[in-house]
C-alpha positions as CSV (number, residue, x, y, z in Angstrom):
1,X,88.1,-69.9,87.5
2,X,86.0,-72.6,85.7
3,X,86.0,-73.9,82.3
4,X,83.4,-73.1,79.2
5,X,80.7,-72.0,81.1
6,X,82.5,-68.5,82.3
7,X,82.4,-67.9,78.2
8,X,78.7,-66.6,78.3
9,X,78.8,-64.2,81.1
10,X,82.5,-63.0,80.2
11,X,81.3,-62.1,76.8
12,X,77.9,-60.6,77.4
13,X,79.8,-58.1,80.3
14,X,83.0,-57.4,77.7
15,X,80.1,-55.9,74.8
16,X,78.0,-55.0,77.3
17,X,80.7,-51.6,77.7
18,X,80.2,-51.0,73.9
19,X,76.7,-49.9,74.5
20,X,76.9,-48.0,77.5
21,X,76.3,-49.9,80.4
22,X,79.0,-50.6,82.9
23,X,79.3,-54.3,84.2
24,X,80.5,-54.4,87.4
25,X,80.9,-58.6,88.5
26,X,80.5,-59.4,92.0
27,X,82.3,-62.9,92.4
28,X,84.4,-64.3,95.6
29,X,88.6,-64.9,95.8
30,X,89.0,-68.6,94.8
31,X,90.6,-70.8,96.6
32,X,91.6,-74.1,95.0
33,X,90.3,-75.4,91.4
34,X,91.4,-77.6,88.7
35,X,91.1,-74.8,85.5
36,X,92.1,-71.4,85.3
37,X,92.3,-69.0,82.3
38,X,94.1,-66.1,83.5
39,X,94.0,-65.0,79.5
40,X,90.5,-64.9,80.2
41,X,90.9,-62.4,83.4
42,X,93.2,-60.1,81.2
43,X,90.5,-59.7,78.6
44,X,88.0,-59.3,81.5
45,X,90.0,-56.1,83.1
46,X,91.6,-54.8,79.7
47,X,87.8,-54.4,78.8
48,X,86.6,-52.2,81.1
49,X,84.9,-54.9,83.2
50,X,84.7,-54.1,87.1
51,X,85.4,-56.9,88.8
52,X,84.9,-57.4,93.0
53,X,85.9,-59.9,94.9
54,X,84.3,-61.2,98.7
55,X,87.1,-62.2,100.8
56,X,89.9,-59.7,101.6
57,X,93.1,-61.6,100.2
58,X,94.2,-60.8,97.2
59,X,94.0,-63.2,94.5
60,X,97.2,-65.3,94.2
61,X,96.6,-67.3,90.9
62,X,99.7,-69.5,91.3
63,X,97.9,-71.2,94.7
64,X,94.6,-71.6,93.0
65,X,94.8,-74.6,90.5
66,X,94.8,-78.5,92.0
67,X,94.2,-81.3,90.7
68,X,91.5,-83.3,88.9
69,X,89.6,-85.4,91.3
70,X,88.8,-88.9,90.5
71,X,85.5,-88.8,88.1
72,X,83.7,-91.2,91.1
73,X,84.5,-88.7,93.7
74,X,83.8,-86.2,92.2
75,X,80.1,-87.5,91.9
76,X,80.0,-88.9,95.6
77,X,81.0,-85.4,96.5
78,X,78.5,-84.4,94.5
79,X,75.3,-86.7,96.0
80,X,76.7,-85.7,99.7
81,X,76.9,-82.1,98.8
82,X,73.4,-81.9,97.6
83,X,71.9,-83.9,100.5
84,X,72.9,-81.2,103.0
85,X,73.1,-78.2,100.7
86,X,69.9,-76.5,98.9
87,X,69.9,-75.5,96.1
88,X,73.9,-75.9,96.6
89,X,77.5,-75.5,97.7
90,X,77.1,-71.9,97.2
91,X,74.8,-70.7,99.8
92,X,77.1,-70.8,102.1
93,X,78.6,-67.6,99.6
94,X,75.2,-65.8,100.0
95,X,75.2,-63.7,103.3
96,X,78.7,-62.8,102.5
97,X,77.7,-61.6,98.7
98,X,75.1,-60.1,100.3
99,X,77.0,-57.3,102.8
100,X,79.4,-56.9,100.0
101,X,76.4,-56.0,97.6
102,X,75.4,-53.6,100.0
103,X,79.0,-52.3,100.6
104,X,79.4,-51.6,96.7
105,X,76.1,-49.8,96.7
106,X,77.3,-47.3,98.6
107,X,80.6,-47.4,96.6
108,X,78.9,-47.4,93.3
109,X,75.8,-44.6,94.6
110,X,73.5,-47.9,93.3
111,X,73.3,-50.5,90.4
112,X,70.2,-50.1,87.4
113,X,69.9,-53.7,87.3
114,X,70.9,-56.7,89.3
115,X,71.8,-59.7,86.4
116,X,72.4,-63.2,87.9
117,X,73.8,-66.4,86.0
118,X,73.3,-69.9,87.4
119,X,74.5,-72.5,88.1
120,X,75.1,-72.3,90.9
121,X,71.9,-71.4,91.7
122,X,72.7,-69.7,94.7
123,X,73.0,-66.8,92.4
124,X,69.5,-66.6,91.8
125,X,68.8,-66.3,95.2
126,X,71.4,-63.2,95.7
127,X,70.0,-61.5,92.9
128,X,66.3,-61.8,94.2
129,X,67.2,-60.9,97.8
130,X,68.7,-57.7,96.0
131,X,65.8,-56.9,93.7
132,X,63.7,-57.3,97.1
133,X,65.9,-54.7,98.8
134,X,67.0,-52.1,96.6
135,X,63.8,-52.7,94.4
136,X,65.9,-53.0,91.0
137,X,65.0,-55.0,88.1
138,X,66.3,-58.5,88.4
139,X,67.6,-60.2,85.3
140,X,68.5,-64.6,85.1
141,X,70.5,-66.1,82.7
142,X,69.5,-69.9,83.1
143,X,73.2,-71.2,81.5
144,X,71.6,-74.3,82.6
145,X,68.3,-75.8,83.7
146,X,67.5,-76.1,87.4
147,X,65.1,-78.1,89.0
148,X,65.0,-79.9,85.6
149,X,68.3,-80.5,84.9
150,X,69.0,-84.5,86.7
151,X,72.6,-84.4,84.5
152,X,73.6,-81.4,86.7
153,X,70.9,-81.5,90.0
154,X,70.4,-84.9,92.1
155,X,67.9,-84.6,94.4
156,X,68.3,-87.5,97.5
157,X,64.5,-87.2,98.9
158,X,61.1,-85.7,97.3
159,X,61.6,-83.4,99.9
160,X,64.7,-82.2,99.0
161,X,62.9,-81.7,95.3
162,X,59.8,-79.5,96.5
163,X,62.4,-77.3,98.5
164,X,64.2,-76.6,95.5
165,X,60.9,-76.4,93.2
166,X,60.0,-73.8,95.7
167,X,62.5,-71.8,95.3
168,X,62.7,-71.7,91.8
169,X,58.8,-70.9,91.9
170,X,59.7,-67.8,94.0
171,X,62.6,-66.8,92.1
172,X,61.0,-66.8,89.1
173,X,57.5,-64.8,89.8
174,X,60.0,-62.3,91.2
175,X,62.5,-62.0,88.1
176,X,61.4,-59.3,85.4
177,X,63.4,-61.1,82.5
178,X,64.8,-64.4,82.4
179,X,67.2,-65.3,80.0
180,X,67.4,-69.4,78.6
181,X,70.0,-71.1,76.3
182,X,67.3,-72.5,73.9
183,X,63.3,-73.3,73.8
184,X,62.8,-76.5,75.8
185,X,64.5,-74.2,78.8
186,X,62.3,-72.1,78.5
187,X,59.2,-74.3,78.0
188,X,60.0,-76.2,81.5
189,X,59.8,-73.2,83.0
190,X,56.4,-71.8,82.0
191,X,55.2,-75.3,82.1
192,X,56.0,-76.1,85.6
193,X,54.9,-72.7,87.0
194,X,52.5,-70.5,86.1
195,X,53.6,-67.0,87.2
196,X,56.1,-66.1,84.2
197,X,54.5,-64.6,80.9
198,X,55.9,-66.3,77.4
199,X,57.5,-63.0,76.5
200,X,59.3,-62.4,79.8
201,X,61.7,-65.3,79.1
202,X,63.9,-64.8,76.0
203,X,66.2,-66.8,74.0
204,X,70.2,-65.8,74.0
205,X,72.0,-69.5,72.8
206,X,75.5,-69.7,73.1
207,X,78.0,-68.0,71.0
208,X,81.2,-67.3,69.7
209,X,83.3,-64.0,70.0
210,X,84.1,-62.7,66.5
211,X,87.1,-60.7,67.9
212,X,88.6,-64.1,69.4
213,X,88.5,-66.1,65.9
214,X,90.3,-63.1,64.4
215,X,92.8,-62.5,66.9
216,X,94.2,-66.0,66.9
217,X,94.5,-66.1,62.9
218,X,96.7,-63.2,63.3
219,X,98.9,-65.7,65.3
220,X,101.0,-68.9,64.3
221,X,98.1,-71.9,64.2
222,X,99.7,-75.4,65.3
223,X,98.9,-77.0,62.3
224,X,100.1,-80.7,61.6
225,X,100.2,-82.6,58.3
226,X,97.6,-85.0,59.3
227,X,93.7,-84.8,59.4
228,X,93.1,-83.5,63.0
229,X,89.9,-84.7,64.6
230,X,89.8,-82.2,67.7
231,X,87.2,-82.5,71.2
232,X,87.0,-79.1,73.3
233,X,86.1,-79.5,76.7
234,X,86.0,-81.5,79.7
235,X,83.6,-84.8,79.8
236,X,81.8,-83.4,82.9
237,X,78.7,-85.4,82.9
238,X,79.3,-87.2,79.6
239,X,81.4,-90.4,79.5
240,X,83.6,-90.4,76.2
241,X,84.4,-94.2,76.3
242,X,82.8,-95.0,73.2
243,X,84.2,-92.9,71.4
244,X,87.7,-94.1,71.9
245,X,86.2,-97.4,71.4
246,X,85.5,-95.8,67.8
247,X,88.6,-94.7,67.3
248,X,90.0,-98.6,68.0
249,X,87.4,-99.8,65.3
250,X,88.6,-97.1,63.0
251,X,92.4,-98.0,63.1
252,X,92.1,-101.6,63.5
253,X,90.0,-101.7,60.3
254,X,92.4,-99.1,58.3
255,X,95.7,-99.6,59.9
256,X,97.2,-96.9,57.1
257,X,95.3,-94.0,59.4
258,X,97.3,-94.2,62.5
259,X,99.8,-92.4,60.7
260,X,97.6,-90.0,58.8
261,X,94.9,-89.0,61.5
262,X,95.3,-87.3,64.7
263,X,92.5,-86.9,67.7
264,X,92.9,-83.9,69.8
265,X,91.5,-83.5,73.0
266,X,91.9,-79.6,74.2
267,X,90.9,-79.7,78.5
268,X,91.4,-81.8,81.1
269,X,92.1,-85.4,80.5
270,X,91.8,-87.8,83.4
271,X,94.0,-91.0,84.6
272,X,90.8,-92.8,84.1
273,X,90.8,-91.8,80.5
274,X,94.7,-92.2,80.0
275,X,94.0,-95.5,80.7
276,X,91.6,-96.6,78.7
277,X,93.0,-95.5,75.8
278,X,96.1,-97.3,76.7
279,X,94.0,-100.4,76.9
280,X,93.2,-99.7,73.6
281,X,96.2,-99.3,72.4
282,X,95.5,-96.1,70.8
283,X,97.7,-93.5,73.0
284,X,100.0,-93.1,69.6
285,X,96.7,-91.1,67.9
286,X,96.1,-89.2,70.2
287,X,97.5,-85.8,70.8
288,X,96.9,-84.4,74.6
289,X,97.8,-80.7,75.4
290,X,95.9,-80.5,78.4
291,X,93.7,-77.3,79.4
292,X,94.8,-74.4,77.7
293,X,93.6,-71.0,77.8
294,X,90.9,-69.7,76.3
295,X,92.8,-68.3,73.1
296,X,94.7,-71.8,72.3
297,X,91.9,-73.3,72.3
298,X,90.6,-71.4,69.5
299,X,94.0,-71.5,67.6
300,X,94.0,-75.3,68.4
301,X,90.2,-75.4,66.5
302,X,90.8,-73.3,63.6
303,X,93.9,-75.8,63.2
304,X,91.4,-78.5,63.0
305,X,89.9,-79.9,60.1
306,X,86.7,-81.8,61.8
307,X,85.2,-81.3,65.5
308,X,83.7,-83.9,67.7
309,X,80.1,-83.0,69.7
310,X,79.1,-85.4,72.4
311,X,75.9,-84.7,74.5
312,X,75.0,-87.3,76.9
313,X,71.6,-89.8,77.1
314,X,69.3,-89.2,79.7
315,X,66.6,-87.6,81.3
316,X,65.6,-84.3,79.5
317,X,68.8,-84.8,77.0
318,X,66.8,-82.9,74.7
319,X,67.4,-79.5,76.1
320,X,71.5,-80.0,76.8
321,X,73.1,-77.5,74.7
322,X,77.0,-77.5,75.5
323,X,78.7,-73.8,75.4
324,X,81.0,-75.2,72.7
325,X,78.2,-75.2,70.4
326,X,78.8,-71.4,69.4
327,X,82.5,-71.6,69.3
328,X,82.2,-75.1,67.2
329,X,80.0,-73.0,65.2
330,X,82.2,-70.1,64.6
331,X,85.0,-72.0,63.8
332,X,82.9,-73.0,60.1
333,X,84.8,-76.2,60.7
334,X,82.7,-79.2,59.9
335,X,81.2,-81.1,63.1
336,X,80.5,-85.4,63.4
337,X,77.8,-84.9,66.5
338,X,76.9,-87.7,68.2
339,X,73.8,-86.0,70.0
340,X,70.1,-87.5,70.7
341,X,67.1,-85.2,69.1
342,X,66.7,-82.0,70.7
343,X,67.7,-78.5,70.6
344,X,71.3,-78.6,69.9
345,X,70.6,-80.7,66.8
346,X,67.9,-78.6,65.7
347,X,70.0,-75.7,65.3
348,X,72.7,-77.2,64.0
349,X,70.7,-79.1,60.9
350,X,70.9,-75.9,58.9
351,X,75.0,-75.6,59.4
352,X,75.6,-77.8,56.5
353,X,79.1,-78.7,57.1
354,X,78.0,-81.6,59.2
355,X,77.2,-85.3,60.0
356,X,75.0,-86.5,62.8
357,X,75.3,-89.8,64.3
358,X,72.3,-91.1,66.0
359,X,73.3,-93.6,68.7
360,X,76.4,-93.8,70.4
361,X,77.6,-96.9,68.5
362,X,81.4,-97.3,67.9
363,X,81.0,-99.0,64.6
364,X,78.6,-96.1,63.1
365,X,81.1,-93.4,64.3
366,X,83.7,-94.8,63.3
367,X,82.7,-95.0,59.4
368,X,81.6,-91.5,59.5
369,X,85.4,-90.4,60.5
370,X,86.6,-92.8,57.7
371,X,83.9,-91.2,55.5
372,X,85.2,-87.3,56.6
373,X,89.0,-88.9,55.8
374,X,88.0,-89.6,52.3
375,X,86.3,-86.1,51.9
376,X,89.5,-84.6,53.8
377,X,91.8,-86.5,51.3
378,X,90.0,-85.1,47.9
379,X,89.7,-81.7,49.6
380,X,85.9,-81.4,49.3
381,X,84.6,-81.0,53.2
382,X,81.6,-79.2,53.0
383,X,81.2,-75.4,53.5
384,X,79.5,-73.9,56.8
385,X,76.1,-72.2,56.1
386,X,77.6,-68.9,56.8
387,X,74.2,-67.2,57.2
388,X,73.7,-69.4,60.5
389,X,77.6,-68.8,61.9
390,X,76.8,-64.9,61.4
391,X,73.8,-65.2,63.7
392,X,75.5,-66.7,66.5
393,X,78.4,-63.6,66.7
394,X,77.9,-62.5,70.4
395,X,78.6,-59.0,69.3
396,X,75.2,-59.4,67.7
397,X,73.6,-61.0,71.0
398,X,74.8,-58.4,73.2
399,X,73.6,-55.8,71.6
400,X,69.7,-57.6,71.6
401,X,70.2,-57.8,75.1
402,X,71.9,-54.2,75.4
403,X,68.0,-53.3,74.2
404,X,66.6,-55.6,77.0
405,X,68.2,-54.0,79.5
406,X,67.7,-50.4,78.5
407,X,63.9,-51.3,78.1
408,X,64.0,-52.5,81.7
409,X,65.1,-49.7,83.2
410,X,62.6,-47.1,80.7
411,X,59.9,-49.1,82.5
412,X,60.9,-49.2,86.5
């Protein structure tokens, strides 16, 4: 249940069993939600990944998936959610996660190692209340920054701020490893408290799975006679109207192109967004297969020939780093980002087979897609540095954190 953000934790438990350490995933039987990848549940169980589930249903995936809410609602939901909910939703999941922990610690005769992933947050707050009780190391994975993350957290009073700067304080002096998706993660942290050491927060950025790209070039790509321009992922957080506004610019000034260029958009594609791009009048470009699981998607990219990156302005926009960022980089297909400075362009300056745009004007994107066309027409797109893609293999991640772990446990 979810969309890109179950990549991380999926992939780290799946090589996790390679060297010797058994995942077993306490999560709860979902209800309703707008994306499922039961693809990604197969690989999950066909892996060797224990999975546990609070509630005593079964899981019935056909009753699970509803529909998109409207972008506003979701966000109004969002405000009222966070005024009566601290640090969210979720805590209302805790004391049941809880007596099921304890219930699969008899069932399992004890865990090593108690690893929680937020957001939600309220897993930070399961995985300390276990480290308190069974007196196991405990291990975050910020996927995500908390209290300074005001894309993601909004916080209605001061109050409501200090009670979840609180937390995080407490959370973090009693964590023995925290894991962040880049540097300026990691450098809120230390600077806003002072009870974490430098060296007890390390650096795992987002990846790609090896095994996924060559599995799905094994398989029949859907590959089209035109230049495909592809987006992956919802626009959670990030509004995308400029960039159909450049896609308007771009046909209206080369009319020849409608015919010749094609702009995916692999997840979930709202009414709202339907109809501005009728509005437009540019519906006939685009090409709209909806969410698809987890191994399309990556049949869908290699089938691409250039990638669109989108990270939104704002507060703190310099430590976004979107989980596509791996995948976009194992693909070796060449990226136009349209990304403010930060981490995700840092790492991405030494890929080579990219152009960044450094507003979000419609105009300036559009001539770099023109300028791709022309480099897409005399086949010379640039090459991926492939001594960066190789470093971002999660194969090669899991095992650094494999040697975390295992150091952990040599030292409790």
């Amino acid at each position: 249940m979810g969309m890109g953000g179950v990549q991380r934790t999926l992939k780290f438990a799946k090589y996790l069993t390679r060297h010797n350490w058994q995942p077993v995933v306490l999560t709860i039987n979902p209800r309703k939600y707008y994306a499922i990848d039961e693809h990604l549940l197969d690989e999950a169980l066909s892996n060797g990944i224990i999975i546990e589930r609070t509630g005593k249903k079964p899981m019935n995936v056909s009753k699970i998936v509803t529909r998109v809410p409207k972008e506003r609602f979701r966000k109004i939901r969002s405000i009222i959610s966070q005024f009566f909910f601290v640090p969210d939703s979720k805590i209302l999941w805790k004391n049941k996660a809880l007596s099921t922990i304890d219930r699969l610690w008899e069932k399992y005769d004890g865990f090593q190692i108690v690893y929680a992933t937020a957001p939600p947050y309220t897993d930070f707050l399961i995985g300390q209340e276990v480290k308190r009780k069974y007196k196991i190391p405990l291990v975050l994975d910020y996927r995500d920054a908390w209290v300074d993350s005001p894309v993601l957290n909004f916080y209605p009073t001061p109050i409501h701020k200090t009670m979840n700067v609180n937390r995080e304080r407490k959370v973090v002096k009693d964590s023995n490893i925290i894991l962040t998706t880049n540097r300026r993660v990691k450098e809120f942290i230390i600077r806003r408290y002072n009870n974490i050491g430098y060296n007890d927060i390390k650096i795992f950025p987002h990846g790609y799975d090896s095994e996924d790209f060559e599995q799905a070039l094994t398989k029949k790509l859907p590959l089209t006679n035109k230049m495909r321009i592809t987006y992956s992922g919802s626009f959670y957080t990030r509004n995308p109207k400029f960039y159909f506004d450049a896609i308007r610019i771009l046909l209206s000034q080369h009319p020849d192109l409608r015919n010749k260029v094609e702009f995916l958009f692999l997840g979930i594609f709202t009414k709202e967004h339907l109809s501005y791009a009728k509005h437009l009048n540019i519906l006939d470009t685009l090409n709209l297969p909806g969410y698809v699981n987890h191994h399309e998607c990556i049949k869908y990219i290699l089938a691409s020939d250039l990638l669109f990156l989108l990270i939104s302005r704002g507060e703190n926009e310099d430590a976004a780093m979107p989980g596509k960022i791996g995948e976009y980089i194992g693909s070796r297909k060449n990226i136009l980002a349209c990304i403010p400075e930060g981490v995700t362009k840092k790492i991405l300056q030494d890929y080579k087979a990219i152009r960044f745009v450094p507003d979000e004007n419609p105009a300036n994107i559009a001539g770099a897609i023109y300028d791709y066309y022309r480099l897409f027409e005399k086949n010379e797109m640039p090459a991926a540095n492939e001594e960066l893609v190789r470093q971002y293999d999660r194969k090669t991640m899991t095992a650094e954190l494999a040697k975390e772990l295992n150091y952990l446990v040599d030292i409790e």
